[in-house]
C-alpha positions as CSV (number, residue, x, y, z in Angstrom):
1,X,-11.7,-17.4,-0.1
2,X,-9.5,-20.6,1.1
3,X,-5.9,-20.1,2.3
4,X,-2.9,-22.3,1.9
5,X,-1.5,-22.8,5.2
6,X,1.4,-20.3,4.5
7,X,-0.7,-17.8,3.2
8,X,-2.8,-18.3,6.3
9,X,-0.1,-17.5,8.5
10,X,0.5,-14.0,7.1
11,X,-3.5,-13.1,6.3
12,X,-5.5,-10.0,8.2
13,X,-8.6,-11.8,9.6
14,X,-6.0,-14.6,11.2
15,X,-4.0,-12.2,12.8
16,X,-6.7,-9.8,14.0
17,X,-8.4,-13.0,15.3
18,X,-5.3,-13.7,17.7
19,X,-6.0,-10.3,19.2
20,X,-9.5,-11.9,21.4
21,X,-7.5,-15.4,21.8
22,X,-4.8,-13.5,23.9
23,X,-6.2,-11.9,26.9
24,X,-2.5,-10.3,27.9
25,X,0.4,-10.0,25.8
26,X,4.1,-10.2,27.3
27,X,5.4,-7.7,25.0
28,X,3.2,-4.8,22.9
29,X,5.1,-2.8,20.3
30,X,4.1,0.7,19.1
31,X,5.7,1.3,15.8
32,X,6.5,-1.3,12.7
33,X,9.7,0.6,11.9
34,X,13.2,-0.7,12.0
35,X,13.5,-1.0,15.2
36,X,9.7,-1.9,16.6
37,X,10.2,-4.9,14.2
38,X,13.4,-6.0,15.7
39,X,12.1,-5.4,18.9
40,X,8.7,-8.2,17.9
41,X,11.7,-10.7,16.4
42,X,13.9,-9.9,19.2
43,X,10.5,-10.7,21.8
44,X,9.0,-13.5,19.9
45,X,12.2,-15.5,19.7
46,X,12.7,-15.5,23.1
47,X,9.4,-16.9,23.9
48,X,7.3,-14.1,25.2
49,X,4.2,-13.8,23.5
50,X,4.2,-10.7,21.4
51,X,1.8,-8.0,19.5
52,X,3.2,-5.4,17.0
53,X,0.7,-2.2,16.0
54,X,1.9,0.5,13.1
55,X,-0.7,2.7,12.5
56,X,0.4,2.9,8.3
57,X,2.5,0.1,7.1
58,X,5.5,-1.5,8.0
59,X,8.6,0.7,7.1
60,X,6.2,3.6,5.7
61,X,8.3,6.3,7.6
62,X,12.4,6.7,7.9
63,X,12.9,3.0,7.7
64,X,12.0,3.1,3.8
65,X,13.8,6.4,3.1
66,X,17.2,5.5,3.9
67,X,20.7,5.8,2.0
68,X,20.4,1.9,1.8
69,X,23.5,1.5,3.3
70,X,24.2,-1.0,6.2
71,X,27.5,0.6,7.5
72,X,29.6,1.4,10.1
73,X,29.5,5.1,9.4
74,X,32.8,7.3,7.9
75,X,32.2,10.0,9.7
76,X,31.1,8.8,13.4
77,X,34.6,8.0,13.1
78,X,36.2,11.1,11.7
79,X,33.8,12.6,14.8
80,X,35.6,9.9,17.6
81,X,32.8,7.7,18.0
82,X,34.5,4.7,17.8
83,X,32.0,2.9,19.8
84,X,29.3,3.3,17.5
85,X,31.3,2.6,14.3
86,X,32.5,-1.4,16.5
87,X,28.8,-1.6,17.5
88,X,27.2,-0.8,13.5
89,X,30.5,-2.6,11.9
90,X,29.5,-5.6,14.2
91,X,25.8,-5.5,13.2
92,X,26.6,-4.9,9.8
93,X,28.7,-8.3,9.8
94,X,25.7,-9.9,11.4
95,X,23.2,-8.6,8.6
96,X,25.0,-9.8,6.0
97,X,24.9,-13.3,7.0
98,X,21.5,-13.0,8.4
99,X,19.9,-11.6,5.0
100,X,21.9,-12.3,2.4
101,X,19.4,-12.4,-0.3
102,X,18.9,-8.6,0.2
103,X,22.2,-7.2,2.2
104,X,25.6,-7.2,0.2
105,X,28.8,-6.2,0.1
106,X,29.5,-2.5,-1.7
107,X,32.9,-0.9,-3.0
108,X,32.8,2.3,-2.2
109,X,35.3,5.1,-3.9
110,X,36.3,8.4,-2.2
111,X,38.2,10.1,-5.2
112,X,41.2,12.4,-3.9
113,X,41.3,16.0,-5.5
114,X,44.2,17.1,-2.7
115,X,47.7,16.1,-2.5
116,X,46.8,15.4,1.3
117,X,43.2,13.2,0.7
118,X,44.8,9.8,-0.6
119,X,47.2,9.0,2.7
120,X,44.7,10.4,4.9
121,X,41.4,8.5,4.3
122,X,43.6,5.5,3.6
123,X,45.1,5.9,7.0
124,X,41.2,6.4,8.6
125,X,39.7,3.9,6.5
126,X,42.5,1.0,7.6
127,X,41.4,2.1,11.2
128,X,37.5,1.3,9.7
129,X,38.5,-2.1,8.5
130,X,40.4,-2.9,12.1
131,X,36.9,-2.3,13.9
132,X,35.5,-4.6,12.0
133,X,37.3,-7.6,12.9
134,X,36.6,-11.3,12.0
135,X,33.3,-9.2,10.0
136,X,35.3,-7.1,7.7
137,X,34.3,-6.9,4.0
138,X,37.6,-6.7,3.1
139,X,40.6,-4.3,3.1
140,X,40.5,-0.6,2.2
141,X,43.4,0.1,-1.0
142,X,44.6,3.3,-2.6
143,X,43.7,3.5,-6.1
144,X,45.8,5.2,-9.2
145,X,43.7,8.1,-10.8
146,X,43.7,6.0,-13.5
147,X,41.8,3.1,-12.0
148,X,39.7,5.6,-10.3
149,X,38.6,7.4,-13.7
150,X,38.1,3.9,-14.9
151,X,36.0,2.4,-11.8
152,X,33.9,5.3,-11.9
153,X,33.3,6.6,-15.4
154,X,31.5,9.8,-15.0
155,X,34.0,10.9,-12.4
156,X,35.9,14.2,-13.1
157,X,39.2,13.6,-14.0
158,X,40.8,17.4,-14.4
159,X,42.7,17.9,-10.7
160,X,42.1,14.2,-9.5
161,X,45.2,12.5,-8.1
162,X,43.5,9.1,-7.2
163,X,41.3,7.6,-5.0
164,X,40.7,5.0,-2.1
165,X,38.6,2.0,-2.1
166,X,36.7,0.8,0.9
167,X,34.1,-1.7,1.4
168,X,30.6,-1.5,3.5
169,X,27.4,-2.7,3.1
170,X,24.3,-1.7,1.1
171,X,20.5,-3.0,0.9
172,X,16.9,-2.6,0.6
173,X,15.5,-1.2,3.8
174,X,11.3,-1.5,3.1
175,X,12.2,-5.2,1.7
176,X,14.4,-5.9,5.0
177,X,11.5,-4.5,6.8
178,X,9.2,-7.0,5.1
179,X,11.3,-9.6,5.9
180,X,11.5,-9.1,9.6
181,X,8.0,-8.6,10.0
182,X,7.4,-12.4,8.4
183,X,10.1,-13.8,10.5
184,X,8.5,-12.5,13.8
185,X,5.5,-14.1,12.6
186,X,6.9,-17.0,11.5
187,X,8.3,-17.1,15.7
188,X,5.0,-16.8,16.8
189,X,4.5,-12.8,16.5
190,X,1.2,-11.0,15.5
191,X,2.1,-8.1,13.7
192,X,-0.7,-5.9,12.7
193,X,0.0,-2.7,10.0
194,X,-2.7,0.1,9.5
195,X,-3.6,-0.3,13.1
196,X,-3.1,2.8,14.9
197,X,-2.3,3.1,18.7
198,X,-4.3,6.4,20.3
199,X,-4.4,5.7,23.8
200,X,-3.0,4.4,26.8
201,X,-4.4,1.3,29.7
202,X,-3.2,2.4,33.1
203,X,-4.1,0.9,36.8
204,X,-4.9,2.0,39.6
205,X,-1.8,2.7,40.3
206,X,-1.1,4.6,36.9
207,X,1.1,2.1,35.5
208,X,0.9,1.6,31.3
209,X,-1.0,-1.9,31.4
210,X,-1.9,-1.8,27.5
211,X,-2.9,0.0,24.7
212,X,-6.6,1.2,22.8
213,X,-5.9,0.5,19.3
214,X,-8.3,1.1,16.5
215,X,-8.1,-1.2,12.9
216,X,-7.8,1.1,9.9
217,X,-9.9,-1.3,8.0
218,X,-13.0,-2.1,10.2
219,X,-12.6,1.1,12.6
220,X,-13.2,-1.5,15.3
221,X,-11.1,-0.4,18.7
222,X,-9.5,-3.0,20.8
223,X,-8.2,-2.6,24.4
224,X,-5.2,-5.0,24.4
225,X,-2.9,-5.6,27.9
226,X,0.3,-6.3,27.7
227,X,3.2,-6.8,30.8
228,X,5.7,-4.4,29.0
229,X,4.7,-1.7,26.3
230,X,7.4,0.0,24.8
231,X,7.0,3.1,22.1
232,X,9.5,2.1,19.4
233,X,8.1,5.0,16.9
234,X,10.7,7.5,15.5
235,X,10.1,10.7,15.0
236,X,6.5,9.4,16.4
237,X,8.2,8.8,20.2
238,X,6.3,12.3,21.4
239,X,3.1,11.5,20.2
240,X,3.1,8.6,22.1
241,X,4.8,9.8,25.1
242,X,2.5,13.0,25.4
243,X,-0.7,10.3,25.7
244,X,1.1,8.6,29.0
245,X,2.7,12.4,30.4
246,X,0.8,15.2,28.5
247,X,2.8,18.3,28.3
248,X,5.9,16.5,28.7
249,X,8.9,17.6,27.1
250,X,10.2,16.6,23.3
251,X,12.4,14.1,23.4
252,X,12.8,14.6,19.6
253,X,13.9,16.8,16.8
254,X,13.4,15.5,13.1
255,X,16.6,15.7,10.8
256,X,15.5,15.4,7.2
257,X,17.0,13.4,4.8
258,X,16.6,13.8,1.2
259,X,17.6,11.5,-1.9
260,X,16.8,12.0,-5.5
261,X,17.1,8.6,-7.7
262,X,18.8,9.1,-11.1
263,X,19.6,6.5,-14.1
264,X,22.7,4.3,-13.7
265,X,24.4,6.1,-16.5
266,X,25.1,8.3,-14.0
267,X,27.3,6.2,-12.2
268,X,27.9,3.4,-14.9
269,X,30.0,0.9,-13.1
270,X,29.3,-1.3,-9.8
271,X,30.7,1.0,-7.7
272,X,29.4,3.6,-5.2
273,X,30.7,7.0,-4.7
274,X,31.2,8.6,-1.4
275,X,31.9,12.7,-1.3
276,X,33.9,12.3,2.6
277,X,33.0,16.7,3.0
278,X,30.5,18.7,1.3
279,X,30.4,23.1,1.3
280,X,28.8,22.3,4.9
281,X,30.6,19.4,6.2
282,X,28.7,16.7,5.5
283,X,29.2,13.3,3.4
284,X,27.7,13.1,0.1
285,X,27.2,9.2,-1.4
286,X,26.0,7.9,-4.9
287,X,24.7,4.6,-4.4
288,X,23.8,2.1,-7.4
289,X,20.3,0.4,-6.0
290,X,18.1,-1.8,-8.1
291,X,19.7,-0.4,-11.4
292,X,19.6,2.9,-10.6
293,X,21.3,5.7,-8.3
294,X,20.5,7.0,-5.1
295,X,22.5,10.4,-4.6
296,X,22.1,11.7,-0.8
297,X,21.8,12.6,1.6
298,X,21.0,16.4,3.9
299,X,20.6,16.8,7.0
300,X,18.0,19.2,7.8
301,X,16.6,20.4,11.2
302,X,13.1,20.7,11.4
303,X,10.5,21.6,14.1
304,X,7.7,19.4,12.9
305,X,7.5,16.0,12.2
306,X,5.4,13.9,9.1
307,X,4.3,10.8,7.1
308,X,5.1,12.5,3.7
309,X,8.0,15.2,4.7
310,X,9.0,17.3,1.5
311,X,12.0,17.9,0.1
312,X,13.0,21.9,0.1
313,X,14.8,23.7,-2.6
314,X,17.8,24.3,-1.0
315,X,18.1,20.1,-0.1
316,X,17.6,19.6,-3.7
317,X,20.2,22.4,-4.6
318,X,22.7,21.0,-3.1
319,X,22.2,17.1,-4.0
320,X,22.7,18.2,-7.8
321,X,25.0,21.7,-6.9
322,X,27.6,19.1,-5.2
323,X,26.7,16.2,-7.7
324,X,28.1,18.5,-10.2
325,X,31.0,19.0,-8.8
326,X,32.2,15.9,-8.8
327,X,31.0,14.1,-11.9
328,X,31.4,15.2,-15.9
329,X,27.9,14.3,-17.0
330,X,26.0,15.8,-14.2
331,X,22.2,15.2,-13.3
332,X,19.6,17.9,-13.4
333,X,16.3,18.1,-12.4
334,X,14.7,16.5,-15.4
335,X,17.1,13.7,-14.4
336,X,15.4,13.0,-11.7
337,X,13.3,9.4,-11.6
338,X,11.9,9.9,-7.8
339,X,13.0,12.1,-4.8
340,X,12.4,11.0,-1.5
341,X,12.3,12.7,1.8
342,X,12.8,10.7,5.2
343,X,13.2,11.8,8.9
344,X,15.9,10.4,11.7
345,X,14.5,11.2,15.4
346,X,17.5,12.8,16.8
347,X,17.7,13.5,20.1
348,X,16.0,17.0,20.9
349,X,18.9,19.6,21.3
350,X,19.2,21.4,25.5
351,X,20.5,24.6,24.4
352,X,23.9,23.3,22.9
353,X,24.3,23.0,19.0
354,X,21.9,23.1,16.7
355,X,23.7,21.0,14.3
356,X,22.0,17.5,13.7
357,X,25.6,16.2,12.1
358,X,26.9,16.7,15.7
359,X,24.1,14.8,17.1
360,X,25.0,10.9,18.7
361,X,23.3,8.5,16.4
362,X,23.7,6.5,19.5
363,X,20.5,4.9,20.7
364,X,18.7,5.7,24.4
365,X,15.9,4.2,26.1
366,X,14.0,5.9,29.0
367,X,11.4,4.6,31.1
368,X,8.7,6.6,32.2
369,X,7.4,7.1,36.1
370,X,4.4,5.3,34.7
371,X,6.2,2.0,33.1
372,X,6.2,2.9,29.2
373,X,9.7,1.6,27.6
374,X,10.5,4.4,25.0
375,X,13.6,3.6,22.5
376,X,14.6,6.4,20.5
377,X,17.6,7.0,18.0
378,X,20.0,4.4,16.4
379,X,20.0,3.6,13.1
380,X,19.3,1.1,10.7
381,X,22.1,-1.0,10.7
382,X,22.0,-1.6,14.5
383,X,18.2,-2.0,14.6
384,X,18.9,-5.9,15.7
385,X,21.4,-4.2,18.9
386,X,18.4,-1.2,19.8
387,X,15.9,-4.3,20.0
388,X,17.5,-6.8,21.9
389,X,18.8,-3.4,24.7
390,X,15.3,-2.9,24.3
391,X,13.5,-6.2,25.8
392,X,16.6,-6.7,28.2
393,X,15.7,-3.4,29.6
394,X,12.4,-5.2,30.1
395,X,13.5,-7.6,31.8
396,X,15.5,-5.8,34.2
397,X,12.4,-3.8,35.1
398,X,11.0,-7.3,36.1
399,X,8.1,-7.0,33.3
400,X,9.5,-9.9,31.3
401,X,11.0,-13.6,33.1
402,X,15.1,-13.9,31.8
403,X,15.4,-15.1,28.5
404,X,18.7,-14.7,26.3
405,X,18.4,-13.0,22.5
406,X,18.2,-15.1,20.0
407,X,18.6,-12.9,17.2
408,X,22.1,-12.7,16.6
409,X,22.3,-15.7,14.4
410,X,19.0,-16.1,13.3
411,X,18.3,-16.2,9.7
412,X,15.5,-13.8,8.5
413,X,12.9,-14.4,6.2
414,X,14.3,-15.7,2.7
415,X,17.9,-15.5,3.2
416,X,20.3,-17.8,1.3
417,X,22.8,-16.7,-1.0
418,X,23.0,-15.0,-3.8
419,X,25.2,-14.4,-5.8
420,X,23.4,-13.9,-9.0
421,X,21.7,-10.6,-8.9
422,X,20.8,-10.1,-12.4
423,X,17.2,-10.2,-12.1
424,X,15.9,-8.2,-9.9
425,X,13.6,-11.0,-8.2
426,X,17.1,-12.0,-6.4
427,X,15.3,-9.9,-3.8
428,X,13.1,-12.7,-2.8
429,X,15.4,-14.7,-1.4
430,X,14.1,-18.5,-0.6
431,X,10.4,-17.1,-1.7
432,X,11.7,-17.1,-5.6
433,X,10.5,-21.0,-6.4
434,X,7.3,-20.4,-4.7
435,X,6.8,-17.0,-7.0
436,X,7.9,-18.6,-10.1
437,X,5.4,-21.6,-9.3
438,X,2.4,-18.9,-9.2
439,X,3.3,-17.5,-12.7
440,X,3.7,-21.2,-14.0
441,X,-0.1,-21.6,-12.7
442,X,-1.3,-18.2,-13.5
443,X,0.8,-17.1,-17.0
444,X,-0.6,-13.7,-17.3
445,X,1.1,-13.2,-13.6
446,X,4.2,-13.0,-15.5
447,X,3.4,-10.2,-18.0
448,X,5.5,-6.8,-17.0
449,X,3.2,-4.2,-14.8
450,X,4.9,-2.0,-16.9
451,X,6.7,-2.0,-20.5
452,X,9.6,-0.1,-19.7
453,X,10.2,-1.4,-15.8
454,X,11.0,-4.7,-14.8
455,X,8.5,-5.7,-12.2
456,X,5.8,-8.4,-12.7
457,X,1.8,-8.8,-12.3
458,X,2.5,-11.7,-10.1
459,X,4.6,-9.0,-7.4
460,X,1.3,-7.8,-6.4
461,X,-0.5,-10.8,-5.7
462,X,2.6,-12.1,-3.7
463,X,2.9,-8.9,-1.8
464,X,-1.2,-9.2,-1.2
465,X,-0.7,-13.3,0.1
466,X,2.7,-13.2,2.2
467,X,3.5,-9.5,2.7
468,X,0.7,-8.1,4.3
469,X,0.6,-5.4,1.4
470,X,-3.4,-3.8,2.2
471,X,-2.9,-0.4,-0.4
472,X,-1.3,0.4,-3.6
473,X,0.7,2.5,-1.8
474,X,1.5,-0.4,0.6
475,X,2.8,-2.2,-3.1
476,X,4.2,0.8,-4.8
477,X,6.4,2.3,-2.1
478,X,7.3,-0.7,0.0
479,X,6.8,-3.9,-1.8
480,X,7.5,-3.3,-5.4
481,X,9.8,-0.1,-5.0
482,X,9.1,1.6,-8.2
483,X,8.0,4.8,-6.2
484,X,11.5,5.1,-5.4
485,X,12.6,4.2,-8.6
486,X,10.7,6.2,-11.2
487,X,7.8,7.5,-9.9
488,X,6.0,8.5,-13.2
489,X,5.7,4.5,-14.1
490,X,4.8,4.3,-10.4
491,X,1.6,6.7,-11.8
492,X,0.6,5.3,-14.9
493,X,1.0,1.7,-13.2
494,X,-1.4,2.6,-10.3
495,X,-4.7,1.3,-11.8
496,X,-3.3,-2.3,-12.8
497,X,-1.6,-2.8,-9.0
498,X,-5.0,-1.4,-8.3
499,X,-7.0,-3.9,-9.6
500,X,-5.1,-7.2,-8.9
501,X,-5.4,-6.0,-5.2
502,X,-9.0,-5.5,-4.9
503,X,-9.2,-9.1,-6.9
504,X,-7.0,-10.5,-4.2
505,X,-8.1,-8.7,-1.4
506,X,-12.3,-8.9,-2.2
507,X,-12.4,-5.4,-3.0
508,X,-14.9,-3.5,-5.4
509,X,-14.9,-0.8,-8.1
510,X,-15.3,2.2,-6.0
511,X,-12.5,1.0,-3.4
512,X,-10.3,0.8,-6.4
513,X,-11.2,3.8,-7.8
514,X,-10.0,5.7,-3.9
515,X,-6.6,3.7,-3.8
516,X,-5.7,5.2,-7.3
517,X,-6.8,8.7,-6.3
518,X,-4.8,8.8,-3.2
519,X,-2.0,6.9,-4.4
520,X,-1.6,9.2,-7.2
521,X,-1.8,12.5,-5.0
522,X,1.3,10.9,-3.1
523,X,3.3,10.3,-6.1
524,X,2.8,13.6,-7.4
525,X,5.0,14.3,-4.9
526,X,8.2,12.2,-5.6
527,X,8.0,13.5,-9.2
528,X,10.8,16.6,-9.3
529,X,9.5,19.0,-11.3
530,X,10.8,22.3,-12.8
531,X,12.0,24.8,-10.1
532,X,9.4,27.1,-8.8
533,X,9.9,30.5,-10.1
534,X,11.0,33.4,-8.3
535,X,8.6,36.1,-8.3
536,X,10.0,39.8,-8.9
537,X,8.1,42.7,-7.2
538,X,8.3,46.2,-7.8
539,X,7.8,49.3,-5.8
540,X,5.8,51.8,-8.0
C-alpha cells in the first residue's frame, strides 16, 4: 500500500517505526485525553522530542463525554472561584481563535420563574462577562418573557417572568481531540493510540526513566526512556501511580456525568438552555450539537472507575424529571437518540464533604519521590493551561532545558473560519477541499452511510488516512459521532464502517466480522431502553 506524504505522516507503521529511531525521548505522555494531548502539543512545540501512549483511542474516556461546552463555568462563580472562571474564560477566548472550525460562540438562556431570578443572574452574569475581558463573547442582557418564549419555543410559559441571555462557548470535544493529536504530529510528536502503558523503567536509583508499553495490534512490548514521564490519565491517574508506589493512596474519586441526546424539536431554536439550580443544586443545560440536543449533566460519586461507565436510573430520572419541568413538550425515554455516561477525576475526598459539586475543578500536579509528573483534575476548557503548568513543572525539576509555550497562539489542526455551518462537514475545518477531492475521485465515497443521517462513506476512509481511526468504534464514537447522536443508526451502520476499514486498513472477513460484534455490544449500551421493572414480592 503507497502513502501520500500527508497520509504518511499520520500512518501506524510510520509512527511505530519512530519508536527504535529514538533511543530517549525528552517528554513521554501516559494518557491521549484532553489534557495528555495538550501536554504532546504543549512539549512538541517547544522543541523537546516527544511520545504520547493511550492504551484505547484518543478521547475514548471523559474527553468525548463532555457537555460540549468551552466555558468559564456559572457556577464556580456562584461558589467564589473567581480564579478558575478568569483562567477557563481566558482559555475559552484562546480556543475560539485557535479552532474555529470546531469551537463557537453559544447564546445561552436562563429563563426566570421568580420575581428575584431576572436582576440577580443579570447582576452575576455582568460579573461573568467582566472576567472575560478583551475575550468576551459579548454582553449578557435581560430578556422580556416574551422574547424568551420566542427564543426558546418549547419553554414553559405559565409562571415565567423573563429571562437572561449570556454568551459562552460550545464544541466537539472527540473532534478537538483529533485535531490536537494531528497538530502535535504535525510539530514533530509521535502519538500512538491502542498502545497501553503497564509498567514502569526505574534506575538504580529508583527514579521513573521510561515506560514498558505493549501495541494493541502486534502485542509487541517496547521499553521506551524518556527524561520526564508524566501520567496525564484521568480517572486512570491511580492505575498508573500504584505501578511507581504500590499501595499508595487514591488520589482520585470518579464523578459521573450523564447526557441523553434528544431531537432538536426539543429545543427548536439556536439557542441553549441553561437550568442555573436543579432539586439538588446543580445546573442543568440543553445544548443544540450537530442538530440535535444534549440535555445534562449529574454529578455522581462513585467508588470505581471505567471505560464504558453506565448511566443509573436515578441519573436518567432526573435529566427527563427536571427536563420536564421546564419545557411544554417534554422528552421521554423513547426520546432518547443516545445516552452517554462520562467520568471527571475529582480529587479524592480527606474526610470533608462528599459532594463532588463542592469539589475544585482546579487542576494539581504532584511529583512523586521517584520522579513521575502526575496532572490530575481541570477541565476541558483549560486543557491548553494544565499542559503548558505541566511541562514547566518539568522544567523546574531540571528534566527538560527552558523553553517558553508556544501554544497560546498556535492554530490547531484545520482551523479557519466558519461561518457557514449548514453542513455538517464544517467540522473539518481546512481538511474540507482535500475530502471533497476524494469523493470527486472516488463517487461512491459520497453516498450517505446511512439514509436517514447525514454522514458520508468517504468519513471513514478520511478518519482511516489522517485520523488514526484503527476500530469501528474508533469511527463511530469519535470520528463520525453518530454513537452520540443516534445510536440505533450507529447499529445498523456498523457493517458498512466495517468494511471500508478493513479495505483501508488490509483487514480480512473475520476481523470485520469481530469489530461489528464488539462494536455492537457497546452500542447496545447508549440505546435507552424501557425502564427496568420493579419486581413486587410477597410474604406468604
Amino acid at each position: 500500500m503507497s502513502y501520500t506524504p500527508s497520509e504518511l505522516l499520520f500512518q501506524r507503521e510510520h509512527l511505530v517505526q519512530q519508536l527504535s529511531a529514538q533511543p530517549i525521548w525528552d517528554l513521554l505522555v501516559i494518557g491521549g485525553g484532553a489534557t495528555g494531548l495538550g501536554i504532546a502539543l504543549d512539549g512538541a512545540s517547544r522543541g523537546y522530542k516527544t511520545l504520547l501512549l493511550e492504551q484505547t483511542d484518543f478521547a475514548k474516556g471523559t474527553s468525548s463525554r463532555s457537555t460540549k461546552l468551552v466555558h468559564g463555568g456559572v457556577r464556580y462563580l456562584a461558589q467564589g472561584d473567581v480564579g478558575l472562571v478568569r483562567e477557563a474564560l481566558y482559555e475559552r477566548g484562546l480556543l475560539l481563535k485557535n479552532a474555529p472550525h470546531l469551537v463557537k460562540n453559544q447564546d445561552f438562556i436562563i429563563p426566570n420563574y421568580s420575581w428575584w431570578g431576572g436582576p440577580f443572574y443579570t447582576i452575576g452574569l455582568k460579573l461573568y462577562d467582566l472576567l472575560a475581558g478583551e475575550l468576551s463573547l459579548g454582553t449578557s442582557v435581560h430578556l422580556s418573557k416574551d422574547e424568551t418564549v420566542h427564543r426558546l419555543g418549547n419553554i414553559k410559559p405559565m409562571g415565567l417572568r423573563g429571562g437572561v441571555l449570556y454568551h459562552d462557548g460550545q464544541f466537539d470535544d472527540a473532534r478537538l481531540a483529533i485535531n490536537l493529536a494531528q497538530t502535535a504530529i504535525k510539530q514533530g510528536a509521535v502519538l500512538l493510540n491502542h498502545f497501553g502503558v503497564h509498567g514502569l523503567l526505574k534506575d538504580a536509583l529508583g527514579q521513573v526513566v521510561g515506560v514498558a508499553a505493549t501495541d494493541a495490534e502486534t502485542g509487541i512490548t517496547h521499553e521506551l526512556q524518556a527524561k520526564a514521564v508524566v501520567n496525564a490519565t484521568g480517572v486512570f491517574v491511580d492505575d498508573i501511580l500504584q505501578l511507581d508506589q504500590p499501595g499508595a493512596r487514591k488520589l482520585v474519586r470518579p464523578s459521573q456525568g450523564v447526557h441523553i441526546v434528544v431531537d432538536k424539536s426539543f429545543l427548536p431554536g439556536d439557542d441553549a438552555l441553561m437550568i442555573p439550580k436543579t432539586e439538588d443544586g446543580r445546573v442543568l443545560f440543553a445544548v443544540p450539537w450537530h442538530g440535535r440536543v444534549v440535555l445534562g449533566t449529574t454529578d455522581t460519586p462513585l467508588d470505581e472507575h471505567s471505560l464504558e461507565p453506565q448511566a443509573l436510573e436515578q441519573e436518567i430520572d432526573f435529566i427527563l424529571r427536571t427536563a420536564a419541568q421546564y419545557l411544554t413538550r417534554a422528552p421521554q425515554r423513547s426520546d432518547a437518540l443516545s445516552i452517554f455516561a462520562g467520568l471527571r477525576p475529582l480529587a479524592a475526598p480527606q474526610g470533608g464533604s462528599g459532594q463532588t459539586k463542592e469539589i475544585s475543578r482546579s487542576h494539581k500536579i504532584l511529583v512523586s519521590p521517584a520522579g513521575l509528573i502526575t496532572i490530575t483534575g481541570g477541565k476541558w476548557t483549560t486543557y491548553r493551561r494544565m499542559a503548558q503548568d505541566t511541562v514547566d513543572r518539568a522544567i523546574a525539576l531540571g528534566k527538560l532545558p527552558l523553553a517558553p509555550s508556544q501554544t497560546a497562539h498556535l492554530s490547531i489542526h484545520g482551523a479557519q473560519p466558519t461561518p457557514d455551518r449548514s453542513s455538517h462537514l464544517y467540522m473539518y475545518g481546512s481538511d474540507l477541499p482535500a475530502l471533497q477531492q476524494l469523493i470527486a475521485a472516488h463517487p461512491t465515497l459520497g453516498q450517505k452511510l446511512d439514509e436517514n443521517l447525514e454522514f458520508l462513506q468517504a468519513e471513514v476512509v478520511w478518519a482511516a488516512r489522517y485520523e488514526m481511526a484503527r476500530t469501528v468504534e474508533d469511527v463511530l464514537a469519535r470520528r463520525v459521532r453518530v454513537l452520540f447522536l443516534d445510536a440505533r443508526a450507529a447499529l445498523r451502520i456498523a457493517p458498512t464502517v466495517a468494511a471500508l476499514l478493513a479495505q483501508e486498513l488490509g483487514k480480512d472477513q473475520q476481523w470485520q466480522l469481530e469489530q461489528v460484534e464488539a462494536f455492537t455490544a457497546l452500542a447496545q449500551q447508549y440505546v435507552l431502553t424501557d425502564k427496568p421493572a420493579t419486581v413486587k414480592t410477597t410474604s406468604s
